[in-house]
C-alpha atoms as one frame of an Amber mdcrd trajectory, in Angstrom:
protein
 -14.890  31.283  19.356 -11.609  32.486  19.009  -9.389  31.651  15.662  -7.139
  29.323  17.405  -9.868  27.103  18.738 -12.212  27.245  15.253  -9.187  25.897
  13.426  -8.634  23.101  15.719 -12.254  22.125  16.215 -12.313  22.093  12.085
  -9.225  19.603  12.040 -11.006  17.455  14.757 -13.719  17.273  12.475 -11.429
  16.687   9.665  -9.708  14.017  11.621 -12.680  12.455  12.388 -14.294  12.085
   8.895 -11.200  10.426   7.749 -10.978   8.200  10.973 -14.296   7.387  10.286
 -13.867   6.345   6.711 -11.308   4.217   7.384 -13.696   2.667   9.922 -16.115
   2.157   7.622 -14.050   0.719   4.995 -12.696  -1.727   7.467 -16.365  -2.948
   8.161 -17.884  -2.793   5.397 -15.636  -4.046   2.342 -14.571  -7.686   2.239
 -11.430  -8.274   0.358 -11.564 -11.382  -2.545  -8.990 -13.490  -2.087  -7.146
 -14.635  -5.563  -4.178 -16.350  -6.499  -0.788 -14.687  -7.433   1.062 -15.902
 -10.004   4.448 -14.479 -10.520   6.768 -15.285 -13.769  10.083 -15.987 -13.473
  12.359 -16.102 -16.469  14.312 -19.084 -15.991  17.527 -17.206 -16.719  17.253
 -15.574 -13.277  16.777 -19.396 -11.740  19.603 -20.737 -14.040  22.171 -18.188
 -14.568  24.377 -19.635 -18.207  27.688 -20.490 -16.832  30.213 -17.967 -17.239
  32.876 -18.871 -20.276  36.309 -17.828 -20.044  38.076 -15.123 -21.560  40.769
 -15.251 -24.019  43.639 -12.878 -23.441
């Protein structure tokens, strides 16, 4: 086999062992579903009100 065609038939191969894991990891793993709870200071909800400046 030429060089050319050896390197492509080994990234085929490559190719295809990753395809395949992903495949796999598709089938076989079943995600847990959870709940998210995100914490929000409340300063970011309620912004203080902006005092004026003295000049």
């Amino acid at each position: 086999m030429p060089t050319l065609f050896r390197f492509l038939f080994v990234l085929a191969v490559i190719a295809g062992i990753a395809y395949g894991s992903m495949v796999a990891l598709v089938v076989l793993v079943e995600p847990r579903p959870r709940d998210v709870t995100v914490r929000i200071p409340s300063e970011r909800l309620n912004p203080p009100a902006a005092s004026p400046q003295k000049p």
